[in-house]
C-alpha positions as CSV (number, residue, x, y, z in Angstrom):
1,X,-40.1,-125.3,-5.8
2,X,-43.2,-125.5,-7.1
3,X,-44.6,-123.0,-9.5
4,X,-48.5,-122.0,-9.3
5,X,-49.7,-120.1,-12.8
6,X,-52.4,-117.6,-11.9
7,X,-54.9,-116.8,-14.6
8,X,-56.8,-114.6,-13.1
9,X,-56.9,-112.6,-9.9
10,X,-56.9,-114.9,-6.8
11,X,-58.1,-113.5,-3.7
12,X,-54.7,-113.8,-0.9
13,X,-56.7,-115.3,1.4
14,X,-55.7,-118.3,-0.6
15,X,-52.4,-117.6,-2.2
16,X,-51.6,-117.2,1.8
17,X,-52.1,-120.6,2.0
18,X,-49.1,-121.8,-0.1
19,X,-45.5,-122.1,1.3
20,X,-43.5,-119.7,0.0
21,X,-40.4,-121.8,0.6
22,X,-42.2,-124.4,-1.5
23,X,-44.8,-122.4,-4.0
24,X,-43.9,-119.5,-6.1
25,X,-47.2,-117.9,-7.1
26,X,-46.6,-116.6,-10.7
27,X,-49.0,-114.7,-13.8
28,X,-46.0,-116.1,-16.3
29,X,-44.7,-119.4,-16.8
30,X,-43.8,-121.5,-19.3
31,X,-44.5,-124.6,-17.8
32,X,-45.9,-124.6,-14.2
33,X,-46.9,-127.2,-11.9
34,X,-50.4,-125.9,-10.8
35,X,-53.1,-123.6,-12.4
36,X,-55.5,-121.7,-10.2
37,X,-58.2,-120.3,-12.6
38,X,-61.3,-118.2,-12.3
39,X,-63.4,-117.6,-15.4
40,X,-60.0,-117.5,-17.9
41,X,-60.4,-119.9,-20.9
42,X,-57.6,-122.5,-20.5
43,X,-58.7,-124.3,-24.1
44,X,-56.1,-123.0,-26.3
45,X,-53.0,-123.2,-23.6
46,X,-50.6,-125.3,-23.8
47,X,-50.4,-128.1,-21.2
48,X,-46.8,-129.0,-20.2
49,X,-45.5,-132.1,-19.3
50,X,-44.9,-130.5,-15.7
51,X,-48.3,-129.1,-15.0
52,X,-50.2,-131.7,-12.1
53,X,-53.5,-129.8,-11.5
54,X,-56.0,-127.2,-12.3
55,X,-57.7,-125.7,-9.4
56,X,-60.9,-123.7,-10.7
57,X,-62.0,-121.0,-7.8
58,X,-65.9,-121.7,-8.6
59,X,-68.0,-124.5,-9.2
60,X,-68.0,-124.7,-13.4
61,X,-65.4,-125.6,-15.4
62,X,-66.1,-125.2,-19.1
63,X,-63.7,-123.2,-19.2
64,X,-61.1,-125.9,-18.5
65,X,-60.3,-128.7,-21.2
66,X,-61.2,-131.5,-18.7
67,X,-61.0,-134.4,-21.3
68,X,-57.8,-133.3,-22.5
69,X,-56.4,-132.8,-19.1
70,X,-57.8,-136.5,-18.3
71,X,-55.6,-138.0,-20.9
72,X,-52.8,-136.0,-20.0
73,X,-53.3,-137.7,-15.8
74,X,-54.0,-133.5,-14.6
75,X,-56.2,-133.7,-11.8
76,X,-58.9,-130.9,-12.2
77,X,-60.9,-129.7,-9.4
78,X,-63.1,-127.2,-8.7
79,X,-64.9,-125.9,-5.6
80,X,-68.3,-126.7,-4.8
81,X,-70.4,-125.1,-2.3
82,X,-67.9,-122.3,-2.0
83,X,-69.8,-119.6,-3.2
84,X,-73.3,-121.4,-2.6
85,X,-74.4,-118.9,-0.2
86,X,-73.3,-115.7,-2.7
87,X,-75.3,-117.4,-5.7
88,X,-78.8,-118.1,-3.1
89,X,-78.6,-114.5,-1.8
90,X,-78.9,-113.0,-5.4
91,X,-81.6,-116.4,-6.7
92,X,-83.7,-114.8,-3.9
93,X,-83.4,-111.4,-5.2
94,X,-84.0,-112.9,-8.7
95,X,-87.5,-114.4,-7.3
96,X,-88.3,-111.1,-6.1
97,X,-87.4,-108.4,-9.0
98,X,-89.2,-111.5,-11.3
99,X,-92.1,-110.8,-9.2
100,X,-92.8,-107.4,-9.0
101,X,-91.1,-105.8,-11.9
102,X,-88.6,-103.8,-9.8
103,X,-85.8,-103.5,-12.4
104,X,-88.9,-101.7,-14.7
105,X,-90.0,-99.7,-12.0
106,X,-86.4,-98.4,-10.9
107,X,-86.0,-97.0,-14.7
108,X,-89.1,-95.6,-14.6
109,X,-88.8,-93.2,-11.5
110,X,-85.6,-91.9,-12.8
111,X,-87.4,-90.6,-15.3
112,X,-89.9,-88.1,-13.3
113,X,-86.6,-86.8,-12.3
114,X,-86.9,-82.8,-12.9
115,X,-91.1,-82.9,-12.1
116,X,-90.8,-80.9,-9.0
117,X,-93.7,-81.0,-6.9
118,X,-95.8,-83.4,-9.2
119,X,-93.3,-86.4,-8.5
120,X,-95.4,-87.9,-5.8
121,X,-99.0,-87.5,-7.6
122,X,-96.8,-89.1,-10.9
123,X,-95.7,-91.8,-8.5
124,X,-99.5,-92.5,-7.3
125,X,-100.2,-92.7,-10.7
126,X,-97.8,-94.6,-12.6
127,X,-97.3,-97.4,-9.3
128,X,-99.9,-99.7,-10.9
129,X,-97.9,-100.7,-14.0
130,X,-95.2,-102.3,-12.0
131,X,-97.4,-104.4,-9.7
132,X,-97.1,-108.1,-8.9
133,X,-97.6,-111.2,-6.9
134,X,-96.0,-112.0,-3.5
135,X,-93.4,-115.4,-3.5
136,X,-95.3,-116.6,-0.5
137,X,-97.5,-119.3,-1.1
138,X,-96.3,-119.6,-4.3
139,X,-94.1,-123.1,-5.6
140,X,-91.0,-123.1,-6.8
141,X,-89.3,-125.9,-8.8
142,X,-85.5,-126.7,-8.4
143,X,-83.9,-128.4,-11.3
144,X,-80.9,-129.4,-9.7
145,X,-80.2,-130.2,-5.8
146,X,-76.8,-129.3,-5.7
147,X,-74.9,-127.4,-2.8
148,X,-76.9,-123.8,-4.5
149,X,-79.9,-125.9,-5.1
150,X,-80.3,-126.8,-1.5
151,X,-79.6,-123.3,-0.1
152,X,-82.3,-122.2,-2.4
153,X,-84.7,-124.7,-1.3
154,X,-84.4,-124.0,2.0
155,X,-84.1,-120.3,1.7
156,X,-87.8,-120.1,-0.4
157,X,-89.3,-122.5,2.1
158,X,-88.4,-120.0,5.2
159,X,-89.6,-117.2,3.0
160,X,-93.5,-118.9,2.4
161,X,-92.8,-120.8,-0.4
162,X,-93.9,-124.4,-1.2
163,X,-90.6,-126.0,-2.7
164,X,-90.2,-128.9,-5.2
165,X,-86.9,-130.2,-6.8
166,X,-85.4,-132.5,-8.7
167,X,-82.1,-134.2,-8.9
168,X,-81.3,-137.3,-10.2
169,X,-78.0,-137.6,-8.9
170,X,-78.5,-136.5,-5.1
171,X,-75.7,-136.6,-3.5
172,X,-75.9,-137.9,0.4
173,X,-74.8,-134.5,1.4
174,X,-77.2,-132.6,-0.3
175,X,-80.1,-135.1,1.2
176,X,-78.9,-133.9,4.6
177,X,-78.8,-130.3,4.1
178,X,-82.2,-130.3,2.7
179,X,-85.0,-128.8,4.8
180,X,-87.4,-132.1,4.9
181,X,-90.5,-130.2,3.8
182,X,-89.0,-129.7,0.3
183,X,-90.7,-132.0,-1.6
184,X,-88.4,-134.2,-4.3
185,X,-89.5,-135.5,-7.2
186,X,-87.7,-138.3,-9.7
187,X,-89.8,-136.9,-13.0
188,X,-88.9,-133.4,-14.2
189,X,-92.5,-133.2,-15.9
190,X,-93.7,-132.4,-12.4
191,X,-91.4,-129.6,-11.7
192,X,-92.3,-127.7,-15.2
193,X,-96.6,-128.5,-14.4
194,X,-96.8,-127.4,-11.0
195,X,-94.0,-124.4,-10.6
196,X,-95.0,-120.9,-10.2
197,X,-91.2,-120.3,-10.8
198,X,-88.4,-122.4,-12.0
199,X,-84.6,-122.4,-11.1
200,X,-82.2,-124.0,-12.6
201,X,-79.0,-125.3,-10.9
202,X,-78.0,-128.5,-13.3
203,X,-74.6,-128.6,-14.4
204,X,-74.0,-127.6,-18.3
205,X,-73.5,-130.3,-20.3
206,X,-74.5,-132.1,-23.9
207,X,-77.1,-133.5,-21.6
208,X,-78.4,-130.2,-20.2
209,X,-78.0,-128.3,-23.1
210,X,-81.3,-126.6,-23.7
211,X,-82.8,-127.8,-20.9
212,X,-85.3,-125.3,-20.9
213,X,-86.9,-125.4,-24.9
214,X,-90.1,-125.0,-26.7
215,X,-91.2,-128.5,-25.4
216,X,-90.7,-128.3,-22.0
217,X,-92.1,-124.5,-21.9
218,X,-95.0,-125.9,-23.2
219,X,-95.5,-128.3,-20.2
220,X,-95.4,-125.4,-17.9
221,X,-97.7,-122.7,-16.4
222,X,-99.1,-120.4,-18.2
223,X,-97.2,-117.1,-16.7
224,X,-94.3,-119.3,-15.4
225,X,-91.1,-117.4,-14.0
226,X,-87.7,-118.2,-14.6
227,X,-84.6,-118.2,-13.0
228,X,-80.9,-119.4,-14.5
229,X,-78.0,-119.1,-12.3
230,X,-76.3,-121.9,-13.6
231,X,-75.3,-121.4,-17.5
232,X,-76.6,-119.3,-20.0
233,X,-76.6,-122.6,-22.9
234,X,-79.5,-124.3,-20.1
235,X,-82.0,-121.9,-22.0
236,X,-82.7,-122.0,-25.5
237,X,-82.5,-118.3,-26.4
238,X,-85.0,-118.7,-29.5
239,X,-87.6,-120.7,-27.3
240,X,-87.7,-118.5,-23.8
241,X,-87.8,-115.0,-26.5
242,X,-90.9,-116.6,-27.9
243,X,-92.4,-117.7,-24.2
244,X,-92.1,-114.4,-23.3
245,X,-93.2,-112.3,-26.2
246,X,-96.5,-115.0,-26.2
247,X,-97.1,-114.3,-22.3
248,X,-96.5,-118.1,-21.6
249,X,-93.3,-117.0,-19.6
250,X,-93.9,-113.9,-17.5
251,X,-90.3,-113.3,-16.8
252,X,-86.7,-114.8,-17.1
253,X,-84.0,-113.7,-15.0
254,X,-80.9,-114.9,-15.9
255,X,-77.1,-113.8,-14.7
256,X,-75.4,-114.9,-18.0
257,X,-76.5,-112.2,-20.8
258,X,-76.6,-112.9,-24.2
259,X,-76.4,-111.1,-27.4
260,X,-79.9,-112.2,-27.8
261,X,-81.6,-111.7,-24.7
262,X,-80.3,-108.6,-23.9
263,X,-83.2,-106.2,-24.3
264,X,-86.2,-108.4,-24.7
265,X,-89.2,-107.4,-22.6
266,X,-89.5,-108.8,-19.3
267,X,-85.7,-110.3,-19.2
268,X,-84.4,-109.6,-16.3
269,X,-80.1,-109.7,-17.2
270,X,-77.5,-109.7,-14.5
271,X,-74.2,-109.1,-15.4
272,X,-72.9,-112.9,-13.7
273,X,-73.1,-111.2,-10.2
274,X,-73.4,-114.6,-8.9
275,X,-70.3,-115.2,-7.3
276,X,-69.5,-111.6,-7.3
277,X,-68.8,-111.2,-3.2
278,X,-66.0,-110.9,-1.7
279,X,-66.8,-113.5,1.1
280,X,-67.1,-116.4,-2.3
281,X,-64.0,-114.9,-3.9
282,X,-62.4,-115.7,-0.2
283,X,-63.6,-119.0,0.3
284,X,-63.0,-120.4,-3.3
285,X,-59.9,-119.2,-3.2
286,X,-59.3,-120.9,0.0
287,X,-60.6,-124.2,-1.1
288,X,-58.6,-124.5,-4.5
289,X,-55.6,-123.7,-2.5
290,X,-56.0,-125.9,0.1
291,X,-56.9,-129.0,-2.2
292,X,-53.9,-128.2,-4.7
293,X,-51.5,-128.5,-1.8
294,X,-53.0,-131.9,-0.3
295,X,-52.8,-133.3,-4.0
296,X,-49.1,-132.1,-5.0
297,X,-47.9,-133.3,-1.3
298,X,-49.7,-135.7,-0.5
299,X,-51.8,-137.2,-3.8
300,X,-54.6,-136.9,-2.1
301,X,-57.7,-135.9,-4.6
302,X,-60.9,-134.0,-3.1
303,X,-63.5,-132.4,-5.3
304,X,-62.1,-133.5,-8.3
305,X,-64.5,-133.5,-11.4
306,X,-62.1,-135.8,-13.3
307,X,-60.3,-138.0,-11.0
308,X,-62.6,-139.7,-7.9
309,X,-61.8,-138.5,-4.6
310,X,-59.2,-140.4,-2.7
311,X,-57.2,-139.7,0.4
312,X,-54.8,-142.0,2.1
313,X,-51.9,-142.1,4.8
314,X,-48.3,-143.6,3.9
315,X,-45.7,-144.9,6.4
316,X,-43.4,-145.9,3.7
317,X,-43.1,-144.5,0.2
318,X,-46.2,-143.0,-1.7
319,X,-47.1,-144.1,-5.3
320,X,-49.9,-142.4,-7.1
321,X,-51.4,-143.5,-10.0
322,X,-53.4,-142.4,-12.6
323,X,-54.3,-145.0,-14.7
324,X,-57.6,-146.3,-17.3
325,X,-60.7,-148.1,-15.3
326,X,-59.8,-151.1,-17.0
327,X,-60.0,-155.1,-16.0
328,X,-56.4,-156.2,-14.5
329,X,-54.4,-152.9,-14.1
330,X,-54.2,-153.4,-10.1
331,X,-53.1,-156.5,-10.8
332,X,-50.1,-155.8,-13.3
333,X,-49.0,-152.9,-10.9
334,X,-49.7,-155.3,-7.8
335,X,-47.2,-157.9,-9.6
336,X,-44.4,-155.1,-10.9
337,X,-44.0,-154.5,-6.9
338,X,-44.0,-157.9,-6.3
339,X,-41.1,-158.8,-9.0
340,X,-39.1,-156.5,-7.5
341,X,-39.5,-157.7,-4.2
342,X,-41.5,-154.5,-2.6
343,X,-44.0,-155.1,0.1
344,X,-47.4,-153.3,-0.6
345,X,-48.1,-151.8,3.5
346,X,-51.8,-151.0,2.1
347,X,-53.6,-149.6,-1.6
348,X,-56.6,-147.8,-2.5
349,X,-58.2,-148.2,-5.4
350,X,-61.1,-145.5,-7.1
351,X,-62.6,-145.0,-9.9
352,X,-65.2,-142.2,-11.4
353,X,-66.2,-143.3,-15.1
354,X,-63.0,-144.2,-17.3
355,X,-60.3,-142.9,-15.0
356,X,-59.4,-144.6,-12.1
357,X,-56.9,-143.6,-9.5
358,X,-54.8,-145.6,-7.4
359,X,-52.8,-145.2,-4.3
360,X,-50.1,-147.6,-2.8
361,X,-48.3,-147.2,0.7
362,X,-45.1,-149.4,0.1
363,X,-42.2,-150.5,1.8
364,X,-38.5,-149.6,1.2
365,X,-37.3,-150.4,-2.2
366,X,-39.4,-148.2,-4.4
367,X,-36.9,-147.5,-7.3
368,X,-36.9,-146.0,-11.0
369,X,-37.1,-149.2,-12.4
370,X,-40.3,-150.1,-10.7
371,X,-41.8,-147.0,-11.5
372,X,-40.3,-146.7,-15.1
373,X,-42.2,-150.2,-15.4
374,X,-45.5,-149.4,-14.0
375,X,-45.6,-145.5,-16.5
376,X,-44.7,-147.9,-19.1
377,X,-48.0,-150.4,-18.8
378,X,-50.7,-149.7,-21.6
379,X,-53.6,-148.3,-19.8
380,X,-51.0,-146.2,-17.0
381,X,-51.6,-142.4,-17.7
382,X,-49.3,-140.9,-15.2
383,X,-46.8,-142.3,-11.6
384,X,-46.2,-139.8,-9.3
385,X,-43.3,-140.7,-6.4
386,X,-44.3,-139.0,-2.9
């Protein structure tokens, strides 16, 4: 039996998916085969010498020690495009309230509340504080073309919009899915000169970090809008509270609050209602499930952001692999089966930066002491025996 350590609420639609005569889905264990994991910090837990994956039910995982887990051969995935559709529905909303000062205007009606008769006459009135322009016609820049970055895209182009993004690492898929009047770009100057509005969908990394800062500000329009859906540490808090105070940025919407942020004129802050729908809860459930099964029974590795994806049918025995990218592991693996006189049927080799993962269909034979070998090479990090 397999254990399956819950750290937060997991929708059933994909705790269904396990076998209960193989998976026992637990909140307590010591030491548990596979982690499913929301928004829980997994950065002080202890990783046992059991413990084979980390599904995250969402698309970030900062929350997960991914280096350490690399080191240790625990394949972490998460699920992309799961809750794309969830996080587009409420960047559209974001354009809108950016636009024409809705959040403002809601508090402000509440208070003609006990005015009687003079509420519509205070409502003529008072209307033309809260005014603002249309989206249509209007650009908007998308740093980052991933699986919410498209959905955006097209979503603003069927709503009037001209759209422009930018994504250096473009994935085929993405290219597919994207409506071929958004217009791409390869230098990120472009997007911050010619945006009406900006939203950002980059993944948060050193890289990333403070994406949006006094310098690039600067290279924007004057009375830009912004939009973060992705991470709150994209924004420099210091630099977007002085763009707005100055008038440079008209408005920041952003679903990860601050400390900071939090009350600062024309910041729009929404509680990380993102991926708040039951329909993304479902179907990142679903996807971690499913992908933590194919990997624990099959090795088989899909959406992994540690280990490349591989997939492969055996006829014989399974070995799996997780091994260093280095020059001449395949080929001290390769000659441990051959010493011990074990036909290799067929082997895949991947590799995504300084892990790679290999897979070997092999004949009958497979025994400890070929495996007990192969864990025991310098640059192997883990042997699994399906």
């Amino acid at each position: 039996m397999y254990n399956v350590l819950t750290l937060n609420e997991i929708s059933s639609f994909g705790t269904d998916k396990f076998d209960g005569a193989k998976y026992n889905i637990v909140k307590e264990a010591q030491n548990p085969e596979a982690v499913m994991v929301r928004s829980a910090s997994m950065h002080d837990m202890e990783l046992g010498g059991n413990l084979l994956a980390v599904a995250r039910a969402g698309a970030g995982v900062n929350n997960i020690p991914v280096e350490k887990c690399s080191e240790l051969g625990i394949c972490v995935f998460n699920t992309p495009g799961a809750n794309a559709n969830a996080v587009k529905e409420l960047v559209i909303a974001g354009l809108l309230l950016s636009s024409r000062k809705v959040a403002d205007a809601l508090d402000w009606a509440k208070t003609l509340k006990g005015k009687g008769a003079d509420v519509p006459g205070l409502v003529e009135k008072g209307k033309g504080q809260f005014g603002g322009p249309e989206i249509a016609g209007k650009t908007l820049g998308i740093i980052g073309l991933g699986a919410i970055g498209v959905l955006t895209a097209n979503a603003a182009l069927a709503l009037g919009m001209e759209v422009i993004g930018f994504d250096p690492f473009l994935s085929v898929r993405a290219a597919l899915g994207l409506n071929p009047r958004c217009k791409t770009t390869g230098d990120l100057k472009e997007i911050y000169s010619s945006s009406d509005y900006i939203s950002v969908h980059a993944p948060y990394n050193q890289d990333t970090k403070g994406l949006i800062c006094e310098e690039s500000i600067q290279l924007m329009k004057d009375g830009v809008r912004i939009l973060n859906f992705s991470r709150a540490e994209l924004v420099d808090s210091d630099s977007i509270i002085a763009a707005l105070e100055s008038g440079k940025v008209s408005a920041y919407v952003v679903d990860f609050p601050t400390d900071e942020i939090l009350g600062v004129k024309n910041v729009i802050a929404i509680p990380h209602l993102g991926a708040s729908t039951p329909e993304s809860e479902d179907n990142c459930a679903v996807m971690a499930a499913v992908q933590l099964i194919d990997y624990i029974e099959n090795g088989n590795v899909r959406n992994s952001v540690n280990l490349p994806d591989a997939e492969m049918n055996a006829a014989g025995t399974k070995v799996c692999i997780i091994h260093k990218n280095k020059p001449a592991v395949i080929s001290e693996i390769t000659t441990a089966f051959g010493a011990a006189q074990v036909n290799i049927e067929n082997l895949l080799n991947k590799s995504k930066k300084e892990i790679a993962y290999t897979m070997i269909d092999a004949s009958a034979g497979v025994n400890d002491e070929i495996i007990n070998k192969i864990s025991g090479m310098e640059n192997v990090i883990r042997v699994r025996v399906i």
